[in-house]
N, C-alpha and C positions, 0 to 999 in steps of 0.2 A: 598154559602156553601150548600153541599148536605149534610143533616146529616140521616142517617142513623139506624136507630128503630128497637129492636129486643127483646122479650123476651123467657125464659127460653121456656114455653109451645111449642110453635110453634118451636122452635128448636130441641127440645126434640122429635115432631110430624116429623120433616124429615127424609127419609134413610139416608143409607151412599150416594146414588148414590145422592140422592138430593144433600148434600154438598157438595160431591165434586163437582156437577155444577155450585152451587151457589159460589164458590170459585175461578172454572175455568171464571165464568163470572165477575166474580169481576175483575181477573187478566186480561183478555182481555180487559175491558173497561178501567181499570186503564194504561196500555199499550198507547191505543187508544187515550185516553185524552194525556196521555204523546209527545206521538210523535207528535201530534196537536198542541203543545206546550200550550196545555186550563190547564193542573195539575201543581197546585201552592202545593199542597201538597195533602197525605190524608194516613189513617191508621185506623187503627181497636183497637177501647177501650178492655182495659183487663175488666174481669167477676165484674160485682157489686159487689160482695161481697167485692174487693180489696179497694171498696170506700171511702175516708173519706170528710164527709162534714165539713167545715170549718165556725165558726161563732164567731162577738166580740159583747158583750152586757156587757153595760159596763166597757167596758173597759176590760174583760175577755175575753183572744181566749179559745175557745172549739174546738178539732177536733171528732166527734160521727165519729160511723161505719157506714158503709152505705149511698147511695145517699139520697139526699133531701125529694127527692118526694115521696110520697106510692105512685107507680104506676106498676101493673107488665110489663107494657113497661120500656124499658132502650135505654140509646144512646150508639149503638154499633161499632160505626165509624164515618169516614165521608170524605168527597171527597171538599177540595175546588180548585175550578176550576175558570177562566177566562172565560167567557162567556158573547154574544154581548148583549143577553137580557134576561128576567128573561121565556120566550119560550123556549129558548135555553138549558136554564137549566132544565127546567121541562120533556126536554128528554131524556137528559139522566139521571135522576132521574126513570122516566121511563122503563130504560134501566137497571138498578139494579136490580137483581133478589131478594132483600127484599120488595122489592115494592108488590109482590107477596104475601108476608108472612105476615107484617106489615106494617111498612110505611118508606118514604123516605121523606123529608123535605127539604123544598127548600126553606133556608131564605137569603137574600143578605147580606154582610160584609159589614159595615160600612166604609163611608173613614174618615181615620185619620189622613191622611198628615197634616192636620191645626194644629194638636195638638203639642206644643212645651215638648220636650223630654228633 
């Protein structure tokens, strides 16, 4: 899974002409993976503030505003793709133009086939 890192600053710091690059390359690699048949899925998270973190302590659910973490990074999408090895993925992680801005993340999916449903 490529996951995809972005906060408010650094977004706020691009032009227009940046995003629409960073948009136009999003869209071509997202393409490009597609027709490769390597895109099992991927999409772009709505703005943190829509967040709510979910938690039970004793036996109480609480849902608060806002993501978990203090952190000004956030997860702003993400790309999971089929790919032969964890190289493979690291380029086109690479190949995202937030890689630039903040970071791209590149952690493997776990298999779950053993697990009974």
């Amino acid at each position: 899974m490529l996951l995809i890192y972005s906060n408010p600053e650094s977004w706020a710091s691009l032009s227009a002409e940046q995003r629409d690059g960073l948009t136009r390359a999003h869209a071509d690699l997202y393409k490009e993976l597609d027709e490769q048949g390597l895109l099992v899925a991927g999409a772009g998270l709505a703005d943190p503030i829509t967040t709510r973190t979910v938690t039970i302590r004793d036996g109480v659910t609480a849902a608060t505003d806002g993501p978990y973490a203090e952190t000004k990074e956030h997860l702003a999408g993400f790309y999971l793709v089929e790919c032969d090895d964890i190289d493979q993925a690291i380029g086109y992680a690479a190949r995202m133009p937030d890689a630039e801005y903040v970071a791209v993340e590149v952690r493997p999916v776990m298999d779950s086939s053993g697990l009974e449903m």
